[in-house]
N, C-alpha and C positions, 0 to 999 in steps of 0.2 A: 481350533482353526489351524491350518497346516501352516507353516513356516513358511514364509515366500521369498523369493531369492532376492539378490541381489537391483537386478533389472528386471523391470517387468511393465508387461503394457496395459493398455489402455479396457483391454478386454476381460482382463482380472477384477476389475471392481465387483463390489455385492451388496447390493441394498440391504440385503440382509446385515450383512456384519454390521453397514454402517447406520441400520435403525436402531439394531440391540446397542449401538452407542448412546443415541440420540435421546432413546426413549432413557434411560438413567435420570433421578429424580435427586433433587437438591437437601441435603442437610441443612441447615439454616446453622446448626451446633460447630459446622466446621467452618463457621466465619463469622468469628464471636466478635468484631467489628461491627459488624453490618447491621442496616435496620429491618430491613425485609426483603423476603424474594418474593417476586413477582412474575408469577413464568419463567420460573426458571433461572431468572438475572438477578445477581445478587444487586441488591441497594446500599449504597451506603450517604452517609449523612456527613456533609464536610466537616461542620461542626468535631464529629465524633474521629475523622481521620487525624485531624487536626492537635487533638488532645493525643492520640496515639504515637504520632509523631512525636509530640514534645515529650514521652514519657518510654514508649518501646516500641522505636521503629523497627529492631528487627523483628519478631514478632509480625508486625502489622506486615512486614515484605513478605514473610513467610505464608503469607495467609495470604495473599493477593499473587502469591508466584504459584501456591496452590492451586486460586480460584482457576486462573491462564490457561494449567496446564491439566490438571487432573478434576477440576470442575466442568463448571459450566463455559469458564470459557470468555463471560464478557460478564461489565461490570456496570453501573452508575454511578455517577456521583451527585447527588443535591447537593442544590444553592453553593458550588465552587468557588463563587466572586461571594468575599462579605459587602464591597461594596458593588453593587448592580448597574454601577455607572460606568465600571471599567470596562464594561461590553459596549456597552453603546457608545463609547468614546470610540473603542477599539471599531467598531461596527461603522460610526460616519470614515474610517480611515478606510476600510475596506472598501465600501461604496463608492467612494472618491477615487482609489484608484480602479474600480471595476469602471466608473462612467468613465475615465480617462482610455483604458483600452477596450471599450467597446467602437470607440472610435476609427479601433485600427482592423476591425475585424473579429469574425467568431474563433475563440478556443476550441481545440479538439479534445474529444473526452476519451477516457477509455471504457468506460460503460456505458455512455449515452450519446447520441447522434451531436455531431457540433450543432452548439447556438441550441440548441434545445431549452440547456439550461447556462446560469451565468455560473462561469469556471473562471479561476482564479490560482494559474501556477504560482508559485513560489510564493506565497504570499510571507513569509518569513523574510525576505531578503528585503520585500519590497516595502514592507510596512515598518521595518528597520530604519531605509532612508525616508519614506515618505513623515514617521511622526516616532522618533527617537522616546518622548518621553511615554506616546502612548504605547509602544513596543514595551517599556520597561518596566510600564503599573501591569501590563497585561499577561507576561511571562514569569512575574515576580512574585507568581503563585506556587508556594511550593508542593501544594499536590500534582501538578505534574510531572515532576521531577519523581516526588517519591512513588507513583505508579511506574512509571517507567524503569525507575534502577530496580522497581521488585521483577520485573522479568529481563532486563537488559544486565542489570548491573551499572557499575559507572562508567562514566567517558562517553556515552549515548548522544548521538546530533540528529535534531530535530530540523523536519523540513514540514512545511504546513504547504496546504493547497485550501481555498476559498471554495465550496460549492453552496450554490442559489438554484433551489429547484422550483419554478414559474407554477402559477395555479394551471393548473394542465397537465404539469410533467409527467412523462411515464416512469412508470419503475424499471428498476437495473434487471437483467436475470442474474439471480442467482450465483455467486463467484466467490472465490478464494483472492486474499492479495498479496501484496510483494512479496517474496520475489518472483515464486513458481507462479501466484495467479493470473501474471501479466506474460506466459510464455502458453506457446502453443502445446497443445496436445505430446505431435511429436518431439518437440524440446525436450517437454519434461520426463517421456520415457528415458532421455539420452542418458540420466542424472540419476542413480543407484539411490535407491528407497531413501538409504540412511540418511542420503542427504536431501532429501525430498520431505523427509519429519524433519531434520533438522534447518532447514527455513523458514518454521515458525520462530523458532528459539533465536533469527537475527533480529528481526524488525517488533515492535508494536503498534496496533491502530487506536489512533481516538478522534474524538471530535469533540470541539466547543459545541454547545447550542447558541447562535446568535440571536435566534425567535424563539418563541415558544414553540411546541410542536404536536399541537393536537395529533390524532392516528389519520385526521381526515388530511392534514397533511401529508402526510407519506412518511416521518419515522423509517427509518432503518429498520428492517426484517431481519430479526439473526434465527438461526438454529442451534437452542445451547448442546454442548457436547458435540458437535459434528466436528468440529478440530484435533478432536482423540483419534478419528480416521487417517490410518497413514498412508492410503492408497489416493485421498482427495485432490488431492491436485490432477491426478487422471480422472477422476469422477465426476465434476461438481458441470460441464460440459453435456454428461447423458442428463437425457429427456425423464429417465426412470427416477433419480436425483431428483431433478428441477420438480419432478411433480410433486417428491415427496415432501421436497423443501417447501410448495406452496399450501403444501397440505398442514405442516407440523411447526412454520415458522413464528415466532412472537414478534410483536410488534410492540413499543412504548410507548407513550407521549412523555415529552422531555420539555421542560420549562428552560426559557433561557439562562443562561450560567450555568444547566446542568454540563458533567461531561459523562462519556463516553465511551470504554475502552475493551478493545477486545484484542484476541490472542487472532494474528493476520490468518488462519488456516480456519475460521472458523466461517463457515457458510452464512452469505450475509448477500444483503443488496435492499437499494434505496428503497420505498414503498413509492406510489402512484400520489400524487396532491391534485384531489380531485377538488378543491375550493377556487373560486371565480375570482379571489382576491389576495390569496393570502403566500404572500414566499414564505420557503425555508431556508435557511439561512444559516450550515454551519462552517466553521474552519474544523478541518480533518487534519489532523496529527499522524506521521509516518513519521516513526521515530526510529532509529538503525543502530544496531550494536555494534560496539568501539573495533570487531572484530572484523567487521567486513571491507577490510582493507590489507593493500601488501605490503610486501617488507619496505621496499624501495619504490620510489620513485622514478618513474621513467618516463622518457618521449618516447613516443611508439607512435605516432604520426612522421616522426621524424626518422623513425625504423621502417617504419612503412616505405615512405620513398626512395630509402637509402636502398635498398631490397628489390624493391620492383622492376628496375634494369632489369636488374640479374633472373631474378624468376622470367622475368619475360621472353630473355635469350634463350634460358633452358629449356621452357615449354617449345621454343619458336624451334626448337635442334632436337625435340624429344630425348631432351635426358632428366627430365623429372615427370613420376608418372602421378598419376592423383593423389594416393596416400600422401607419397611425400610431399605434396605440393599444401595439404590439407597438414601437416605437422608444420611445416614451416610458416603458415599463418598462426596456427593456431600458437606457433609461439612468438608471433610476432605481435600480430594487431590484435587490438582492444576487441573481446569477444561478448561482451555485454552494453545492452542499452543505456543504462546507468550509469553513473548518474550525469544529466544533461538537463540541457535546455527547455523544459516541452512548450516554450513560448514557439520558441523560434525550431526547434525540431521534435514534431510535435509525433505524434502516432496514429498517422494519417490512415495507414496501410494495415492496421491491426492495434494492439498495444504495447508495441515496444518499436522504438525508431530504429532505424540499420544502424547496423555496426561497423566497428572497423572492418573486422573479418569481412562479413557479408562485402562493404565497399571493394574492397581487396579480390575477394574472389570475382565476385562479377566483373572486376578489369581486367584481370586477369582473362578471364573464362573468354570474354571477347577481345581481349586486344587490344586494351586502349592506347593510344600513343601515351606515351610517359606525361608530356604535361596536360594532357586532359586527367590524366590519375591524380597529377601532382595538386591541379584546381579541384577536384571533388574531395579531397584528402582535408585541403584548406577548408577552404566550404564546409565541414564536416564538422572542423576544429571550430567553427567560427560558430553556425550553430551551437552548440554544443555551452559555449561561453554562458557563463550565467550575465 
């Protein structure tokens, strides 16, 4: 395959390159861990992680940062909880705050129509104050910790979201997630390959099972191998993709306590719950590495306004042309959605809220009087507030 540049678009993808990935067939020998593969997905058996921990964890990381990255890509775990009560304690806390903000309205999703399904931001923050002791039997697992440091490493902050997909629910298409999966098309061309592979290597996905999960529930669809594709985040969008995805996807059923975990760039989306009775019911793990953060701290809301005068004058006297107008933002205001609020600024408009930039330019571009900037700026920050 030719060497591809730097920048490149959307029109470069190849099913081809990214079947001859997909179709790659599993060792079982290089995950002397694990109990079985099943389609593909390697099994593992808590019990068995459990002993490896307490005797050679690096090893055990080494073979789980393998599976991530040069395997297949996503993982299981049986029977997580030894005791099985920990969920369903964990479970009435989640329900209780789901009926308490159902009250105020439907959650917006970023793969499914609002109210479709019950969505549950932050649920980390919020099941923290809501039941202190049941947050603490429930996190106080330490396989999570150790999947996670095997491709994060340490200093990793966990943020969970609640999703409840209703007997009816449709399925997701087909998608990549954070960072790139939640940015447009043209976004992600703006962003040089290397570091288009290299936003798997911030984040990892998992999920709790809170219900059991027959396949006639809907199960998560993954494709193993497709996160070896470095062109995917332009791809997983065409039509050519999505069919092949419906063609060559596996699907699991997952018992509650199982968990989870896949490498974010791996081709994945909800399945359909075609039963007349039955939710599903898991917490989803976005777990982030210690590295996606800057040196210093700053107010850049407070840059913003201080700023704005000024660019306003100079656009209003034509002595700043667009480049510079577009450098002086971009090194001003916050150019990312993240992280925020998505109770209260949610992703109404696509999958990612505005930005500071975004906010910035469009005042700019029309003109706003200084303190209509000054309240959308607030407003913004306020949002934003967990």
């Amino acid at each position: 395959m030719t060497p591809l540049a730097a920048f490149v678009r959307a029109d470069t993808v190849a099913l081809a390159d990214f079947a001859a990935l997909c179709e790659q067939t599993v060792d079982p020998a290089d995950y002397p861990h694990s109990n079985a593969v099943q389609r593909k997905v390697v099994i593992y058996h808590a019990d068995t992680l459990r002993q490896a921990l307490a005797s050679d964890p690096t090893a055990l990381k080494n073979e789980l940062h393998h599976l991530f990255r040069h395997g297949p890509g996503v993982m299981v775990v049986r029977a997580a909880y030894s005791d099985p009560g920990v969920i369903d304690r964990h479970s009435r806390v989640l329900a209780a705050i789901l009926a308490q903000e159902a009250q105020q309205g439907q959650a917006a999703d970023h793969f499914a129509k609002a109210g479709a399904n019950g969505r549950l931001w932050n649920s980390l923050q919020k099941t923290a104050l809501h039941s202190p002791d049941s947050f603490i039997e429930y996190y106080a697992n330490p396989l999570l910790g150790l999947i996670a440091e095997s491709w994060l490493g340490p200093h990793f902050q966990i943020t969970a979201q609640v999703n409840v997909v209703n007997p009816g629910g449709q399925a997701q298409q087909p998608h990549r997630d954070y960072h790139l999966g939640f940015q447009t098309v043209d976004e992600v061309e703006r962003f040089p390959l290397p570091l288009q592979v290299m936003s798997q290597y911030l984040t990892l996905q998992g999920a709790i099972a809170h219900t059991d999960m027959p396949l006639e529930t809907g199960p998560t669809l993954l494709l193993p191998f497709s996160q070896q594709y470095d062109l995917g985040y332009l791809a997983w969008r065409h039509e050519a993709f999505n069919d092949y995805f419906q063609q060559y996807a596996v699907q699991l059923a997952l018992n509650k306590g199982d968990l989870l975990f896949f490498n974010p760039a791996l081709f994945h989306a909800a399945g359909s719950n075609i039963t007349a009775d039955r939710q599903r019911m898991a917490n989803l793990l976005q777990i982030s590495s210690a590295f996606g953060k800057p040196m210093e701290s700053l107010d850049r809301d407070r840059m913003m306004q201080a700023l704005y005068p000024a660019l306003l004058k100079r656009l209003q006297q034509d002595e700043l042309d667009d480049q510079g107008l577009a450098s002086v933002i971009a090194t001003a205001a916050d150019g990312y959605s993240f992280p925020t609020n998505l109770d209260s600024d949610p992703p109404l408009h696509g999958m990612a809220p505005k930005t500071g930039q975004q906010l910035m330019l469009q005042a700019l571009t029309e003109r706003w009087p200084y303190p209509v900037f000054e309240q959308q700026v607030s407003l913004m920050r306020s949002k934003r507030q967990a």
